[in-house]
C-alpha positions in Angstrom: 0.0 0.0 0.0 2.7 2.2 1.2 6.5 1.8 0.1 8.7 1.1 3.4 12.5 7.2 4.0 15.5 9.9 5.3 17.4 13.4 5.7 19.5 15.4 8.5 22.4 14.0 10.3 21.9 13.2 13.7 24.2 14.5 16.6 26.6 11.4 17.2 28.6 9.1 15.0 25.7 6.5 16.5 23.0 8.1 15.5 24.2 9.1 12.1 25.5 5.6 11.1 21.7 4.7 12.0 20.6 8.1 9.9 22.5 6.5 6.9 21.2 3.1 7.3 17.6 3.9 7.1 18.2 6.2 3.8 20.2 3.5 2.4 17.0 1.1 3.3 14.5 3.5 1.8 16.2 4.2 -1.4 16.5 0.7 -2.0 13.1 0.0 -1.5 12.3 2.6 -3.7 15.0 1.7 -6.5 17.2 4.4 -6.4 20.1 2.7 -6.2 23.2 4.8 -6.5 21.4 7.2 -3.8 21.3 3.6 -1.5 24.9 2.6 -2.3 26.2 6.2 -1.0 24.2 5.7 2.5 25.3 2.5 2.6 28.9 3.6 2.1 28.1 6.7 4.4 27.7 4.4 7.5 30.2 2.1 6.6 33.4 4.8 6.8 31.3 5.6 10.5 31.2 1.5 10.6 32.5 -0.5 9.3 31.5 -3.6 11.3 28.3 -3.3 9.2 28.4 -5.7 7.6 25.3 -7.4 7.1 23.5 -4.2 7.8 25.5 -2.0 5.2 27.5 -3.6 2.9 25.6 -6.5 2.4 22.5 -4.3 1.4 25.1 -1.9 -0.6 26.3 -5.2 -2.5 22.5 -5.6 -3.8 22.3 -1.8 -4.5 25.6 -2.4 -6.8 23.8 -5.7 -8.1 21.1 -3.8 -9.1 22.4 -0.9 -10.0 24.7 -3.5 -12.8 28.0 -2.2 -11.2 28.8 -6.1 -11.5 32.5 -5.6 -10.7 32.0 -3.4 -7.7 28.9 -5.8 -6.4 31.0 -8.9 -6.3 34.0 -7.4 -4.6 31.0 -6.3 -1.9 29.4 -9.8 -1.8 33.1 -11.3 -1.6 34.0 -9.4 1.6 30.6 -10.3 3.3 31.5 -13.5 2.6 34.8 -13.5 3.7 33.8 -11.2 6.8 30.1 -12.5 8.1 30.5 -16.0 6.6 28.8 -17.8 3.7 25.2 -17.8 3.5 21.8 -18.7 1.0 21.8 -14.9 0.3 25.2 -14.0 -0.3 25.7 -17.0 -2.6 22.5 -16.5 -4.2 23.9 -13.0 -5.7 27.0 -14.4 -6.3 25.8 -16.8 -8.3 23.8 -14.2 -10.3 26.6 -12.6 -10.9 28.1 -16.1 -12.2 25.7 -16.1 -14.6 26.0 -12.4 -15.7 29.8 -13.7 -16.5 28.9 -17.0 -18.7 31.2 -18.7 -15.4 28.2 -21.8 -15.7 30.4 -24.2 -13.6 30.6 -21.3 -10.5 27.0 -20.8 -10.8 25.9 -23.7 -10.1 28.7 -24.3 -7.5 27.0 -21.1 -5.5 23.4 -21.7 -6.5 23.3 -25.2 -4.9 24.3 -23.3 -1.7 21.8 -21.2 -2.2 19.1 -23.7 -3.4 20.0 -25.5 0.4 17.3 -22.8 2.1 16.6 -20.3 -1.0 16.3 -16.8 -0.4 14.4 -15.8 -3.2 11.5 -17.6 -5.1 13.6 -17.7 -8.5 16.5 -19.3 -7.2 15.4 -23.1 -8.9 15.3 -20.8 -11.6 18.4 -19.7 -12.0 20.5 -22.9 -11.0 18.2 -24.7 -14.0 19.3 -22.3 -16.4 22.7 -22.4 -15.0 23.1 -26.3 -16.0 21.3 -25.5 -19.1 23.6 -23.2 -20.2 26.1 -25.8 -19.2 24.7 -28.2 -21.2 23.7 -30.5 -18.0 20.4 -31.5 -19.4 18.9 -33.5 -16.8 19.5 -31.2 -13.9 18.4 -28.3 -16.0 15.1 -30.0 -16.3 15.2 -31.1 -12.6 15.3 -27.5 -11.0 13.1 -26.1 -13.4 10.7 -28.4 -12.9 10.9 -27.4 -9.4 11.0 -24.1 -10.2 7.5 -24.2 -11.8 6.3 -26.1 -8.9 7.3 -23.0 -6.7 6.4 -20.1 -9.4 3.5 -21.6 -12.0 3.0 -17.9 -13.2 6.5 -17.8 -14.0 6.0 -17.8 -18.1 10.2 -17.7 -18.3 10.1 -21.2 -16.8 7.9 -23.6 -18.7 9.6 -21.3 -21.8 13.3 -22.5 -20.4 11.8 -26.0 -19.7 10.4 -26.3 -23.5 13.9 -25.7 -24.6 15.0 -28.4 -22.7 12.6 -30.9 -23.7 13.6 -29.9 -26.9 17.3 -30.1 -26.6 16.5 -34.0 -25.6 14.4 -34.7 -28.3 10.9 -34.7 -26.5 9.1 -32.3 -29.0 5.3 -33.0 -27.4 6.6 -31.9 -24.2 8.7 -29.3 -25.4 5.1 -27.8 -27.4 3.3 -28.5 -23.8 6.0 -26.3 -22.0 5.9 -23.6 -24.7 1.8 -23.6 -24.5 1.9 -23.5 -21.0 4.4 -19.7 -21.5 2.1 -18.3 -23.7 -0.8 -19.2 -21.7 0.4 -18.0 -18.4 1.6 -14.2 -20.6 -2.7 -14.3 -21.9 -3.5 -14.5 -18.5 -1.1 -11.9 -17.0 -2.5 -9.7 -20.1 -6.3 -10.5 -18.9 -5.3 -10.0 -15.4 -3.9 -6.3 -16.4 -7.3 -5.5 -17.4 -9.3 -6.9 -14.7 -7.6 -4.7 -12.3 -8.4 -1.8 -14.6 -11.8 -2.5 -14.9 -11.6 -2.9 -10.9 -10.3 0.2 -10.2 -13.4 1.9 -12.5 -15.9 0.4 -10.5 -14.8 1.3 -7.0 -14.8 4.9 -8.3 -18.1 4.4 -10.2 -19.7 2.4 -7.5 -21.8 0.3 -6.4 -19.5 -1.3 -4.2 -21.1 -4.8 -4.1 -20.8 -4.9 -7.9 -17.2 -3.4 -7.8 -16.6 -6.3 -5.0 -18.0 -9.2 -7.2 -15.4 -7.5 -10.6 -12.8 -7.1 -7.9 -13.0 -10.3 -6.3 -12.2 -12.5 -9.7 -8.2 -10.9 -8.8 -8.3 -12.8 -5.7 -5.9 -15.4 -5.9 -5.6 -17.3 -2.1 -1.9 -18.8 -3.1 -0.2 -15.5 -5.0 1.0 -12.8 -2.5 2.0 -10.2 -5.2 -1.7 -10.7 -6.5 -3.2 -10.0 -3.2 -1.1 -7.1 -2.7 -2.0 -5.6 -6.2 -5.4 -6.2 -5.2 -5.4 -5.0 -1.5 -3.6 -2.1 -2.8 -6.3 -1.1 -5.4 -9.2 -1.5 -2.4 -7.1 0.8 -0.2 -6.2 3.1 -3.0 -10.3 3.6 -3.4 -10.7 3.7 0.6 -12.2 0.6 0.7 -10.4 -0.4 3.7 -12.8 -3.6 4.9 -12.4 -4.8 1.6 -8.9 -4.5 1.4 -8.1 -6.1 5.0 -8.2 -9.9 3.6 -6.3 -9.9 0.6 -3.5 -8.1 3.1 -3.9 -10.7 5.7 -3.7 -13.3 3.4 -0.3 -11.3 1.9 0.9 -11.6 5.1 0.7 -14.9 5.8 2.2 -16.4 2.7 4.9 -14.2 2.8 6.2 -13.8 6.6 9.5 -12.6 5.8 8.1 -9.6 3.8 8.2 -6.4 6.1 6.1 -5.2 3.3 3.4 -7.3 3.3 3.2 -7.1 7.5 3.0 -2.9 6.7 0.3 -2.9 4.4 -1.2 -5.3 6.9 -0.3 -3.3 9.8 -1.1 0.3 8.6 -4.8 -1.3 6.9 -5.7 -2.4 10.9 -4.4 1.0 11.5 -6.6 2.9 9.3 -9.4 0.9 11.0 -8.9 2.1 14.2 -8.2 -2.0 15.3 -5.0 -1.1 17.3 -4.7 -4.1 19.0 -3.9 -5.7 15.7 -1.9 -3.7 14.2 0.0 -3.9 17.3 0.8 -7.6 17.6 1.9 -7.6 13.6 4.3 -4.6 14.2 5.8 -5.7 17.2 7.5 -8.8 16.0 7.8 -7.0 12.5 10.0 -3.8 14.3 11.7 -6.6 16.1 12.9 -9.0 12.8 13.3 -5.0 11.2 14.5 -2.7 12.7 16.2 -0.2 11.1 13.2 -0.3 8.9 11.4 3.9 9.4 7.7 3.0 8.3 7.6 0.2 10.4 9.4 1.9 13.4 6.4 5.4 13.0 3.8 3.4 12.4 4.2 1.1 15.6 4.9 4.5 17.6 1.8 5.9 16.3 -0.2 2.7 17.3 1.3 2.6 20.3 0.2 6.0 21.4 -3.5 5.1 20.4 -3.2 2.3 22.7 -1.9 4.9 26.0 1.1 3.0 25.6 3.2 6.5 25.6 6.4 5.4 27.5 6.3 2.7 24.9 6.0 4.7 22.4 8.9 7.1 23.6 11.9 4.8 22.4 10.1 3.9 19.2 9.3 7.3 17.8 12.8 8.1 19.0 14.6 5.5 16.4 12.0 6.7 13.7 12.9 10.0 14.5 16.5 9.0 13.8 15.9 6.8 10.9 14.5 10.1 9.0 14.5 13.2 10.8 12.9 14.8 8.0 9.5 12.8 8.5 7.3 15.8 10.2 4.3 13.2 10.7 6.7 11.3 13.0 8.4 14.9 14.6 5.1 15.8 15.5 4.1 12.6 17.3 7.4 12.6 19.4 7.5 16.3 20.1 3.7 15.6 21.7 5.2 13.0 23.5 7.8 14.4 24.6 5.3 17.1 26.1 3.6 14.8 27.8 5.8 12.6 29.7 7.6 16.1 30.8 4.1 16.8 32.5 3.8 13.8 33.9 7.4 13.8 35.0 6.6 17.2 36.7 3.6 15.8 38.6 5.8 13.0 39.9 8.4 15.4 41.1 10.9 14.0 38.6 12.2 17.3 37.9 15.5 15.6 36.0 13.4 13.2 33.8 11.5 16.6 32.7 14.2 18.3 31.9 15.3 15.3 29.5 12.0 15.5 27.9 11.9 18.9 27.3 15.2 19.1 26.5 14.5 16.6 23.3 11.0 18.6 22.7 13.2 21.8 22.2 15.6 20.6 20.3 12.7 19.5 17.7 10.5 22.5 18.4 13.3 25.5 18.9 10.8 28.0 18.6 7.6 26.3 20.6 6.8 28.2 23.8 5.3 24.8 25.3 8.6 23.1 25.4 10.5 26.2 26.7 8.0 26.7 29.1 7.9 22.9 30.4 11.6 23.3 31.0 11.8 26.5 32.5 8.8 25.1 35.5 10.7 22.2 35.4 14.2 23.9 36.0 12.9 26.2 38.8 10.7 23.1 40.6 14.4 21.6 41.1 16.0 24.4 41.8 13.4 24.8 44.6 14.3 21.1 46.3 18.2 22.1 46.1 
């Protein structure tokens, strides 16, 4: 619904390592890569123990970004630093393939293949022995690989070759059949979501529901997104809520798909909810802003404002330039001061006030809450 952003540099080396990680997160997310690869670098010359939090993340920035050269020597260091894992090889072997090096390939997409990463990762390794001319396990992982991803019209296209390669020309046609089939549908699909999107803004609902609900697909998270997405665009919030769950719990890994989740319950006032999701999410993610001001937000809602304090905090940090998020930790800040006050905790005020004025310079509340708190202390002494 929303993508999973960040500016300002924060007042120790900390706090701006953490600044440059959440940009570097953002920008990924939103495919700028070069701007990601910088942050990444940025808190790597603070850091440079980062290494899965920075430089792996900068080594997919480069990957994506088709600085092949520069990506592997990042992905080679991770390795060499943090220790081989499914990820890691995964790229590597991407890269493998990017060099026609077939036999490294499928050396580090076996690795890979152990606990895959990514969905297309049968993929790749059967079109690594393809291309190596191993014709039996070329057919074996790509059969696997349409298993995994049947909407995949690359796959059966890859597959038909093989079949064909071995002389099995009625299953080579089948394969072929089955690519152009599954590139109809994604055609057909394209306009069913058109023609959903018309008739939540034309209305009736319960017809728009009954167009809308032929996208539902129970087993495809992307499609439920798309479709959850298109609901929410339109405000149709209820609507949108199971396609999201659904999302959610095919794809638990996904911070994505527990936000959409997560700021939906949100958006319907369900707190509790959105609570519980973002929880563990923050705690998997956390250098992650949306998720980190969202569960803040939620958290306030709930009275939970000492909770929130430390949450709103790290957003703050992640992207000081967020003035949704400012707002709800300057109010906090306010408000613990006060109660601080009341409990004679004239110190803990001070700290609150303190943070309130450094966001709000110019805001007579803050200035005021410090100045009662200052002269309540110096009172006692």
């Amino acid at each position: 619904m929303l993508a999973l952003v960040v500016a300002g540099i924060a007042a120790t080396a900390q706090d701006s390592s953490e600044t440059h990680l959440g940009r570097g997160y953002q920008a990924l997310k939103q495919e700028r890569y070069d701007e990601a690869a910088a942050e990444f670098r940025a808190a790597l010359k603070i850091d440079p123990a980062l290494v899965m939090r920075a430089r792996f993340p900068l080594a997919v920035a480069l990957f994506e970004s088709k600085q092949t050269t520069e990506a592997r020597k990042e992905f080679e260091v991770v390795r060499r630093e943090a220790g081989s894992s499914p990820a890691v090889a995964y790229y590597l072997g991407r890269l493998d393939l990017l060099d026609e090096n077939f036999a490294s390939a499928i050396r580090n997409l076996n690795e890979a293949a152990a606990r895959p990463p990514f969905p297309d990762t049968a993929y790749h390794l059967g079109f690594a022995y393809l291309k190596q001319g191993d014709l039996p396990n070329a057919e074996k992982w790509l059969v696997r690989a349409e298993q995994a991803n049947p909407e995949d019209s690359a796959i059966p296209y890859q597959l038909a070759t093989v079949y064909r390669k071995e002389g099995r020309e009625a299953d080579a046609k089948q394969a072929f059949a089955r690519s152009a089939m599954i590139r109809r549908t994604e055609a057909d699909e394209a306009l069913l979501r058109h023609e959903c999107a018309q008739k939540l803004e034309e209305g009736p609902r319960d017809e728009a529901h009954t167009v809308c609900g032929r996208l539902y697909d129970a087993n495809n998270a992307l499609k439920l997104t798309a479709l959850g997405t298109i609901y929410g665009q339109h405000g149709d919030l209820e609507a949108a809520l199971p396609p999201f769950e659904r999302a959610a719990e095919l794809e638990p890994q996904s911070p994505q798909m527990q936000y959409n989740l997560a700021f939906t319950y949100y958006e319907l006032k369900r707190y509790a909810e959105a609570r519980e999701h973002l929880g563990k999410a923050v705690e998997r993610w956390p250098d992650i802003f949306q998720l980190n001001s969202l569960y803040g937000a939620v958290l306030l809602r709930l009275g939970e404002i000492r909770g929130a304090w430390p949450v709103l905090q790290h957003a703050h940090e992640l992207d000081p330039s967020d003035t949704r998020t400012a707002d709800l930790l300057y109010g906090t800040a306010l408000t613990l001061g006060q109660e601080s006050i009341a409990a004679a905790k004239y110190s803990e005020a001070r700290r609150y006030f303190n943070e309130a004025v450094k966001l709000r310079p110019n805001a007579p509340e803050a200035r005021q809450g410090l100045a009662e708190a200052g002269a309540k202390a110096a009172t006692i002494n």
